[in-house]
LUMLOFI-157859 format. One record per atom (N, C-alpha, C): residue number from 1; residue in three letters; atom name; x, y, z. Coordinates in steps of 0.001 Angstrom, whole numbers, plus 500000, padded with zeros to 6 digits. Layout:
<nufis>
<nufi num="NUM" residuo="ALA" atomo="CA" x="X" y="Y" z="Z"/>
...
</nufis>
This chain:
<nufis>
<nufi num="1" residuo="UNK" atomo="N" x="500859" y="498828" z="500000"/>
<nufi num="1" residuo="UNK" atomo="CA" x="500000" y="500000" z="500000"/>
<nufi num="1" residuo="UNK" atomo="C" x="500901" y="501229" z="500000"/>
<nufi num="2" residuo="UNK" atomo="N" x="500882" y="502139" z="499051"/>
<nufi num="2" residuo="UNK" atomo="CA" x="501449" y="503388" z="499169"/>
<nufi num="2" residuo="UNK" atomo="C" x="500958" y="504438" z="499663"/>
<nufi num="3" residuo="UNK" atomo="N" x="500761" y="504826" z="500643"/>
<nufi num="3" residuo="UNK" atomo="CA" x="500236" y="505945" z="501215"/>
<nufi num="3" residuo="UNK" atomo="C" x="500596" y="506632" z="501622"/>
<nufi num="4" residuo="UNK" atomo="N" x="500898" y="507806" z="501617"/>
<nufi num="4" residuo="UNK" atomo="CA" x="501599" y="509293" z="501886"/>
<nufi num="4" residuo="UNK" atomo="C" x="500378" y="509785" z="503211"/>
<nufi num="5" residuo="UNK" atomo="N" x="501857" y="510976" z="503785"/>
<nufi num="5" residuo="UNK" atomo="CA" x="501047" y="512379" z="504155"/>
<nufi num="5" residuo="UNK" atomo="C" x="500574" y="512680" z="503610"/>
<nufi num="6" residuo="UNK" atomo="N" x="499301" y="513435" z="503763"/>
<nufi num="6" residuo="UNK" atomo="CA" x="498484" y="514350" z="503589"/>
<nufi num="6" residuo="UNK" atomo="C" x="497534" y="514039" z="502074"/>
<nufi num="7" residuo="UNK" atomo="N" x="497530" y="512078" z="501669"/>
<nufi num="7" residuo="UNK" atomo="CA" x="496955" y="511370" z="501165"/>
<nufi num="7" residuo="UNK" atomo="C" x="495427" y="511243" z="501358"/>
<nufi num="8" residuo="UNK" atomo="N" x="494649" y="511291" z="500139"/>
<nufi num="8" residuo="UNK" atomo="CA" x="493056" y="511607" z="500985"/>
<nufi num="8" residuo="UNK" atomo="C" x="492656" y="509959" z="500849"/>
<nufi num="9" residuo="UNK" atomo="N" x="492380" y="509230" z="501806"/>
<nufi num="9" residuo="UNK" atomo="CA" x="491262" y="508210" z="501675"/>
<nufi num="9" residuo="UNK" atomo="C" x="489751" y="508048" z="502189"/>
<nufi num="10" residuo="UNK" atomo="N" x="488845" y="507312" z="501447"/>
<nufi num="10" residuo="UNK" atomo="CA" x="487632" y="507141" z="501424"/>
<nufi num="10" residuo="UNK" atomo="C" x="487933" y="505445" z="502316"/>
<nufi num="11" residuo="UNK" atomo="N" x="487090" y="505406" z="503153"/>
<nufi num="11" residuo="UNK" atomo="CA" x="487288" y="504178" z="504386"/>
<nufi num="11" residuo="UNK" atomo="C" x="486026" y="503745" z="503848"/>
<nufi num="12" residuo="UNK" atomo="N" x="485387" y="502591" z="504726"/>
<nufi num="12" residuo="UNK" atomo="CA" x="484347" y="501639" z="504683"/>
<nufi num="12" residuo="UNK" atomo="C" x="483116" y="502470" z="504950"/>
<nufi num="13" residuo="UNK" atomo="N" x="483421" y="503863" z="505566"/>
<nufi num="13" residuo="UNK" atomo="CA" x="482177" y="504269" z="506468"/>
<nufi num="13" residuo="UNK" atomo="C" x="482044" y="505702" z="505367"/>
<nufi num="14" residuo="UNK" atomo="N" x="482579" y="505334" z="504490"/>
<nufi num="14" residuo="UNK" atomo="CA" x="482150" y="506315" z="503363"/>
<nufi num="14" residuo="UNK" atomo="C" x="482805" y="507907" z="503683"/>
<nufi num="15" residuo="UNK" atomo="N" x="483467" y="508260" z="504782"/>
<nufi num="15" residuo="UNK" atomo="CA" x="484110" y="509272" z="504831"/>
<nufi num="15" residuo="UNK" atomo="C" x="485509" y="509267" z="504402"/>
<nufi num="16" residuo="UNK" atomo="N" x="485922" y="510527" z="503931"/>
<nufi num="16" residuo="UNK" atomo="CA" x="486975" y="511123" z="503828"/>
<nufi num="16" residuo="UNK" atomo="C" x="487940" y="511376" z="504318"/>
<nufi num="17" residuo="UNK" atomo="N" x="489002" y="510478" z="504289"/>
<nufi num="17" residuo="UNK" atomo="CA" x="489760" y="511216" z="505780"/>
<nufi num="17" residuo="UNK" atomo="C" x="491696" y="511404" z="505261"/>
<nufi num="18" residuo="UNK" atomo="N" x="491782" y="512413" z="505894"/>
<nufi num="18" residuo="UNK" atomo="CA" x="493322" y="512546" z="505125"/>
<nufi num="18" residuo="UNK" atomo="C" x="494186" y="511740" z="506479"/>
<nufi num="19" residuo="UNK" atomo="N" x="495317" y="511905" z="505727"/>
<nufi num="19" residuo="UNK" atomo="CA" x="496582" y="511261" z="506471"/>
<nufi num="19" residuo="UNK" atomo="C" x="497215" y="512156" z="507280"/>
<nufi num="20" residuo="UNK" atomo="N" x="497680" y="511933" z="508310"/>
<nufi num="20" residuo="UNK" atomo="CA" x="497822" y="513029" z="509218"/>
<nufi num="20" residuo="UNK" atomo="C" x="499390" y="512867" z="509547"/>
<nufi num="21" residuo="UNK" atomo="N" x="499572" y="511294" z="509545"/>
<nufi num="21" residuo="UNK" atomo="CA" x="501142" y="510638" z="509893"/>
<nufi num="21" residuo="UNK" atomo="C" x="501254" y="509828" z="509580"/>
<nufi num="22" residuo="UNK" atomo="N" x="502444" y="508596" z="509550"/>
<nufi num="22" residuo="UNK" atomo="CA" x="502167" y="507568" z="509100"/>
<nufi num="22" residuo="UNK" atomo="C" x="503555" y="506390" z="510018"/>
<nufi num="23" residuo="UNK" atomo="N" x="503360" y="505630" z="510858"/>
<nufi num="23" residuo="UNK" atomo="CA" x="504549" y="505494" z="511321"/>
<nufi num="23" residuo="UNK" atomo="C" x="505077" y="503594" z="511180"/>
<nufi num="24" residuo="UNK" atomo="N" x="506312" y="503331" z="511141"/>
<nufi num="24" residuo="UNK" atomo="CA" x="506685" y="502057" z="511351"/>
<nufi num="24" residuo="UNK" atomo="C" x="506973" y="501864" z="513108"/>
<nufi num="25" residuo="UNK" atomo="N" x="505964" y="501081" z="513146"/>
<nufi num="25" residuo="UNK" atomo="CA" x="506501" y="500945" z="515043"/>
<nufi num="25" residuo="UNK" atomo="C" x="506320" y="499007" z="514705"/>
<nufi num="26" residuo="UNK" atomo="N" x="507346" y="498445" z="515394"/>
<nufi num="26" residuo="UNK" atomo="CA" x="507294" y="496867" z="515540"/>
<nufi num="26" residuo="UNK" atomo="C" x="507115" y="496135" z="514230"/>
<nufi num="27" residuo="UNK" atomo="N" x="507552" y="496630" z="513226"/>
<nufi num="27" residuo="UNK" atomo="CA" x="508001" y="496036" z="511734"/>
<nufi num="27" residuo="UNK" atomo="C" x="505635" y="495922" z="511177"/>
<nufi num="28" residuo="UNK" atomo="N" x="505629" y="496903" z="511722"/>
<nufi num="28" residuo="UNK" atomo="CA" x="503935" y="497326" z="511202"/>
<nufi num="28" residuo="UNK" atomo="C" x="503867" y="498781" z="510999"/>
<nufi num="29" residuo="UNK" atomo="N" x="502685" y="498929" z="509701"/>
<nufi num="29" residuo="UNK" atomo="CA" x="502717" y="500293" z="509685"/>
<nufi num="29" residuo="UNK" atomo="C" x="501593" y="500936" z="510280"/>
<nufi num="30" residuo="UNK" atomo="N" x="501563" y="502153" z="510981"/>
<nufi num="30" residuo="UNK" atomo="CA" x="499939" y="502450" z="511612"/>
<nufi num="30" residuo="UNK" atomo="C" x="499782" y="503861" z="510522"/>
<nufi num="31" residuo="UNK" atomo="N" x="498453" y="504150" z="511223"/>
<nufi num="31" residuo="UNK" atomo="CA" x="498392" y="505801" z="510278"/>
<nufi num="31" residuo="UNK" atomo="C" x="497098" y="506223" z="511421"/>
<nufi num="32" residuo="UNK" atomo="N" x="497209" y="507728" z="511428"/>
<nufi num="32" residuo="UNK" atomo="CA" x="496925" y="508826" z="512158"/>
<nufi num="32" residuo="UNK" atomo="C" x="495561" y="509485" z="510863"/>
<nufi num="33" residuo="UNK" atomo="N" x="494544" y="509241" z="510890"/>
<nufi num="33" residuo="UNK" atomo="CA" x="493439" y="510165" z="509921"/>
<nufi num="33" residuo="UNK" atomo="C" x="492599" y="510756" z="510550"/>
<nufi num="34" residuo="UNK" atomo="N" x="492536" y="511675" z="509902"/>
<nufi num="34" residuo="UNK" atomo="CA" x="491455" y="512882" z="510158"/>
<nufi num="34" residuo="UNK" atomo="C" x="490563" y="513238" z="509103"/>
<nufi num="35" residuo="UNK" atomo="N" x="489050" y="512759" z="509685"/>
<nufi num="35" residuo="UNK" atomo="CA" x="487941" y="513226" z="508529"/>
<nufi num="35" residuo="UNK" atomo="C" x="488424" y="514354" z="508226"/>
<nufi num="36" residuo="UNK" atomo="N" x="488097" y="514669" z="507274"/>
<nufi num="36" residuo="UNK" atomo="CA" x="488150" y="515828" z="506380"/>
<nufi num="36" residuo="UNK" atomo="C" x="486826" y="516995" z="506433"/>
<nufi num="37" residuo="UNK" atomo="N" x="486020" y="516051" z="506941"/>
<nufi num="37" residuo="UNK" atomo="CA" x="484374" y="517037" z="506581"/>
<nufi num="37" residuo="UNK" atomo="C" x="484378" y="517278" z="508358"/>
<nufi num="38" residuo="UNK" atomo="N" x="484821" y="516262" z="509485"/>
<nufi num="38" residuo="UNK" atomo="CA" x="484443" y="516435" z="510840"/>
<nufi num="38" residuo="UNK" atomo="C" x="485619" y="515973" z="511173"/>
<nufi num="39" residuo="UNK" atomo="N" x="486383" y="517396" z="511903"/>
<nufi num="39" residuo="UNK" atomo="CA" x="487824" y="517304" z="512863"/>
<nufi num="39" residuo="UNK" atomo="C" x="488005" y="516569" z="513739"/>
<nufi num="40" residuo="UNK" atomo="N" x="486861" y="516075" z="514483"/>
<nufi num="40" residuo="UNK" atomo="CA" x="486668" y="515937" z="515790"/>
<nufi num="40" residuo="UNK" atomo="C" x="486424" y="514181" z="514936"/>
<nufi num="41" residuo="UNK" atomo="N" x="486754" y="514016" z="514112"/>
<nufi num="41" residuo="UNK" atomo="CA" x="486086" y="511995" z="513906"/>
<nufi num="41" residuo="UNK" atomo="C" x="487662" y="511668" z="513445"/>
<nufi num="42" residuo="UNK" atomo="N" x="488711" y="510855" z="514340"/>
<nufi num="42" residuo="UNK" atomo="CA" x="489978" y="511057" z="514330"/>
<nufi num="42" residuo="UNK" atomo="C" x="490132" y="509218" z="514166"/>
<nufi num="43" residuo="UNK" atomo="N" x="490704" y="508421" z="513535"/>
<nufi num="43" residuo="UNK" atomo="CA" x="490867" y="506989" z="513542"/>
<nufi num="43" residuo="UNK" atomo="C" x="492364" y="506985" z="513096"/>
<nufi num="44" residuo="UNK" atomo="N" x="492901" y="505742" z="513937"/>
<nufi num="44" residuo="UNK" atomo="CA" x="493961" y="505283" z="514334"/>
<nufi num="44" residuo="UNK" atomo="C" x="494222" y="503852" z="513948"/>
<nufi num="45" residuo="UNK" atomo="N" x="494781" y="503357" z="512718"/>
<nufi num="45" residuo="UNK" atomo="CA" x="494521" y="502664" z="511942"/>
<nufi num="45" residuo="UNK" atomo="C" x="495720" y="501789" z="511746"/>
<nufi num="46" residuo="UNK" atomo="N" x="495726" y="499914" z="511336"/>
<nufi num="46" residuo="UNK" atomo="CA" x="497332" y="499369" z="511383"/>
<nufi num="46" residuo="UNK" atomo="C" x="496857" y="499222" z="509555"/>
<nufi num="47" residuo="UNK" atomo="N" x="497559" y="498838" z="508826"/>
<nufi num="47" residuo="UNK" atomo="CA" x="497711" y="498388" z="507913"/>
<nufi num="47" residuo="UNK" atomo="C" x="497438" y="497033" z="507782"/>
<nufi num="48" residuo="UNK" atomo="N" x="497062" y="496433" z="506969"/>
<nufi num="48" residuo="UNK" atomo="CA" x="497110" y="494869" z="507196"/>
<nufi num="48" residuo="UNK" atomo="C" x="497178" y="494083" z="505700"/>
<nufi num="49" residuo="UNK" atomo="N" x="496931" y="492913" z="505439"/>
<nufi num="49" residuo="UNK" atomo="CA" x="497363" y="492379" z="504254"/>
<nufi num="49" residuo="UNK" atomo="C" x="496320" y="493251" z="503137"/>
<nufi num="50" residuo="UNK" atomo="N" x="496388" y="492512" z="502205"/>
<nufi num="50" residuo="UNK" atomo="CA" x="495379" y="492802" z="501004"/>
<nufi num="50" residuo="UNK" atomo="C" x="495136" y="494568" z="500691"/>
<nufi num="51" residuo="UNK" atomo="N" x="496185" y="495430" z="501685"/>
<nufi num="51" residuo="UNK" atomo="CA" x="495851" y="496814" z="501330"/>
<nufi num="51" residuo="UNK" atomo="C" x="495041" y="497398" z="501615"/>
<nufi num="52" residuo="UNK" atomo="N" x="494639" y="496860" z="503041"/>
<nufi num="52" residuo="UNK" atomo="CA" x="492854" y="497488" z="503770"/>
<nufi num="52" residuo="UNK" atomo="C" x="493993" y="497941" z="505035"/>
<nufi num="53" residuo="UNK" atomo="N" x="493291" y="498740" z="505599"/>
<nufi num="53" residuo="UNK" atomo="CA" x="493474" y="499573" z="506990"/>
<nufi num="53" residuo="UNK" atomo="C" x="492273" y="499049" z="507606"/>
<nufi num="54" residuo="UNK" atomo="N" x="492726" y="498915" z="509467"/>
<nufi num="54" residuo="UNK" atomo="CA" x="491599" y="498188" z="510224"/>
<nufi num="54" residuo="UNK" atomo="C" x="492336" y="499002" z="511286"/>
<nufi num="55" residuo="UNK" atomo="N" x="490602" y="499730" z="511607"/>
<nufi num="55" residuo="UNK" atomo="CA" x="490785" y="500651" z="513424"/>
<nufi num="55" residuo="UNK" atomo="C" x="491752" y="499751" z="514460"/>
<nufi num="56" residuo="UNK" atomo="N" x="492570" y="500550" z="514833"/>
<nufi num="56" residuo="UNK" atomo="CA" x="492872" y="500200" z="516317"/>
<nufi num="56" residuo="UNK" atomo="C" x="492137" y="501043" z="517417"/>
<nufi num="57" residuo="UNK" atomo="N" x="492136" y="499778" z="518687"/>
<nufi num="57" residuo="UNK" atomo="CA" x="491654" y="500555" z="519725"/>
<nufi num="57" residuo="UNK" atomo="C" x="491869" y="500567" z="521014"/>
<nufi num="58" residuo="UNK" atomo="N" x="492991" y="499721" z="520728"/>
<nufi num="58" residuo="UNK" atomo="CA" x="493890" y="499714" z="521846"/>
<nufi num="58" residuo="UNK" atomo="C" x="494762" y="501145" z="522521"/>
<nufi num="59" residuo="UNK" atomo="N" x="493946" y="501146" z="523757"/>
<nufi num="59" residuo="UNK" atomo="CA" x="494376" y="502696" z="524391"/>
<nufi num="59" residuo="UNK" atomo="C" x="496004" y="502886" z="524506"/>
<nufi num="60" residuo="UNK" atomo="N" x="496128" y="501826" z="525169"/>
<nufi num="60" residuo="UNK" atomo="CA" x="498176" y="501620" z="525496"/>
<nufi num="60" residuo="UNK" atomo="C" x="498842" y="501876" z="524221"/>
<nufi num="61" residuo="UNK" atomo="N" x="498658" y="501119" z="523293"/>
<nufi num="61" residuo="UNK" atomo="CA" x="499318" y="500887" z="521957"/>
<nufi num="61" residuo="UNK" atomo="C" x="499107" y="502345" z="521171"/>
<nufi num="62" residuo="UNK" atomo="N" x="498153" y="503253" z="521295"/>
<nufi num="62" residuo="UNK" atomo="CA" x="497672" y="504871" z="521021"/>
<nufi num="62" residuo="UNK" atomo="C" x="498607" y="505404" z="521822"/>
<nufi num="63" residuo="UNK" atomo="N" x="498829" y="505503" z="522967"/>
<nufi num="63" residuo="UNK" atomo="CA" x="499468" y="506340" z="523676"/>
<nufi num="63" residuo="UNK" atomo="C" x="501013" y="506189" z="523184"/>
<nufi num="64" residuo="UNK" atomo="N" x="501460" y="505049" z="523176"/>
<nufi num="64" residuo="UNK" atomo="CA" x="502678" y="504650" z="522434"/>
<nufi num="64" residuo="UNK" atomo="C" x="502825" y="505481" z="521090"/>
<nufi num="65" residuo="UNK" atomo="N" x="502012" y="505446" z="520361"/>
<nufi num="65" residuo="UNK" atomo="CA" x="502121" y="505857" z="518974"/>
<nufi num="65" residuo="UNK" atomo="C" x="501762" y="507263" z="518523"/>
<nufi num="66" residuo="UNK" atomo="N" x="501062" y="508207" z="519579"/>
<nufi num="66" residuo="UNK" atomo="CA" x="500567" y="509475" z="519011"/>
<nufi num="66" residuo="UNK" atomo="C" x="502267" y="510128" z="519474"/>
<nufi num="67" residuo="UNK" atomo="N" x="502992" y="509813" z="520222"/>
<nufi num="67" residuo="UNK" atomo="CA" x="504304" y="510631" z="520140"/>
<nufi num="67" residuo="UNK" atomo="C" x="505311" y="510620" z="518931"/>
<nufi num="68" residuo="UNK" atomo="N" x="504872" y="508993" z="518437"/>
<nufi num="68" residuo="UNK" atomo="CA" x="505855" y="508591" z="517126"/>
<nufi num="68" residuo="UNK" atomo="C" x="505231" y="509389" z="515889"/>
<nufi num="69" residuo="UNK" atomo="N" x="503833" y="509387" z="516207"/>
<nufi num="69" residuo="UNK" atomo="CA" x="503382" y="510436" z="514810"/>
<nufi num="69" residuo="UNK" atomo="C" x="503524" y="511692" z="514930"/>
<nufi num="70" residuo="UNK" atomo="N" x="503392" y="512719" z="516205"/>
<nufi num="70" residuo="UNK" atomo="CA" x="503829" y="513719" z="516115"/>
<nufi num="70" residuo="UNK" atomo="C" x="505464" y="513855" z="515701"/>
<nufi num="71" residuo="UNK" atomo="N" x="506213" y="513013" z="516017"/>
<nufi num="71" residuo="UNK" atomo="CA" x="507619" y="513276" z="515717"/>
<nufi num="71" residuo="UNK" atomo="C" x="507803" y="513095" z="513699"/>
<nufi num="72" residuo="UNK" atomo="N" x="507380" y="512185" z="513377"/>
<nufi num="72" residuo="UNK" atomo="CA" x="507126" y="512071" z="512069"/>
<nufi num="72" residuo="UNK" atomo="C" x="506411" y="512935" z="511029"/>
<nufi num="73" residuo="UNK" atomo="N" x="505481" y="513760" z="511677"/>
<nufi num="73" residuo="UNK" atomo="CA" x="504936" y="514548" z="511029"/>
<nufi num="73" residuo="UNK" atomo="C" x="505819" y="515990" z="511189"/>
<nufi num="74" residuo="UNK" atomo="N" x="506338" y="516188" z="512171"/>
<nufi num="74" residuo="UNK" atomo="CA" x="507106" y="517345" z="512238"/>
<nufi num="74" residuo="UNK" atomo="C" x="508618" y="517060" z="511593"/>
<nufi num="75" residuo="UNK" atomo="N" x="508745" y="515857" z="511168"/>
<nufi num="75" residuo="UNK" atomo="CA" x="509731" y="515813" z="510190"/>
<nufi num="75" residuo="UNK" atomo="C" x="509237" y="516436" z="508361"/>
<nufi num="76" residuo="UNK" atomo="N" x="507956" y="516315" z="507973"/>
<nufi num="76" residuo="UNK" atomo="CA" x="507468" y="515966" z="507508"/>
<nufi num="76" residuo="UNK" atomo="C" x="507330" y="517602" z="506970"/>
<nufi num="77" residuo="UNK" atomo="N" x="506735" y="518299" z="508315"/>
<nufi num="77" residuo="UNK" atomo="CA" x="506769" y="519573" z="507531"/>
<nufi num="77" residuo="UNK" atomo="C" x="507946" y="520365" z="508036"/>
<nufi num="78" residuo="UNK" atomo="N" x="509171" y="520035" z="508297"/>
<nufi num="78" residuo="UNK" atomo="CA" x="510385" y="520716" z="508341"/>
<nufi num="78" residuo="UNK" atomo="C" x="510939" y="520403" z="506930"/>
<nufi num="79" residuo="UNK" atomo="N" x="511073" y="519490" z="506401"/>
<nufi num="79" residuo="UNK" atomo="CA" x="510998" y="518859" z="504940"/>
<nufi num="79" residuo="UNK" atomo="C" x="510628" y="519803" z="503782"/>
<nufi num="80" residuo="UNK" atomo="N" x="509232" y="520252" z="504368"/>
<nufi num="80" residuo="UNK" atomo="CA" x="508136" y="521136" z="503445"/>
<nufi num="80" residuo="UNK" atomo="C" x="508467" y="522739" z="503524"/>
<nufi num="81" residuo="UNK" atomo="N" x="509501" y="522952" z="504438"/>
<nufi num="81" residuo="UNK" atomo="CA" x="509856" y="524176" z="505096"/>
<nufi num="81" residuo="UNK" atomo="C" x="511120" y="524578" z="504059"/>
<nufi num="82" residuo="UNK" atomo="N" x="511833" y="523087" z="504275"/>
<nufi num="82" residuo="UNK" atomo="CA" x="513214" y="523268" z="503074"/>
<nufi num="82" residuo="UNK" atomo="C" x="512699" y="523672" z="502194"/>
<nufi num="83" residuo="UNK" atomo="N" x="512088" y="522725" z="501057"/>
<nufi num="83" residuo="UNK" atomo="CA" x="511656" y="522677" z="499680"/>
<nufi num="83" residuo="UNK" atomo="C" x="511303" y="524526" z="499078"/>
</nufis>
């Protein structure tokens, strides 16, 4: 699956949601989305075979990972700062 920052996907539930981060933690990839139409509808997502994304909802494993995406994303637009 190729998926970028700031990549728009359409999920199962018919919304819109962009890419917010995207991180390798434990040889898996997760991703950070944010509806696009409602700020406040935020999903936290692993990658899995066949090229589908499936919610996580594991609180521990979130807390672990919203520091790795903020660090990644602020790579992301220091990057965007060079260019």
């Amino acid at each position: 699956m190729s998926v970028s920052i700031k990549d728009t996907l359409v999920l199962d539930d018919d919304n819109e949601y962009v890419v917010v981060s995207k991180v390798n933690y434990q040889a898996k990839i997760y991703y950070y989305l944010i509806d696009k139409n409602n700020l406040k509808n935020i999903k936290f997502c692993i990658e899995k075979e066949k090229n589908t994304l499936v919610d996580i909802d594991d609180k521990d494993l979130i807390k672990i990972l919203l520091p790795l995406f903020v660090k990644e994303s602020k790579k992301t637009i220091d990057i965007e700062k060079k260019e």
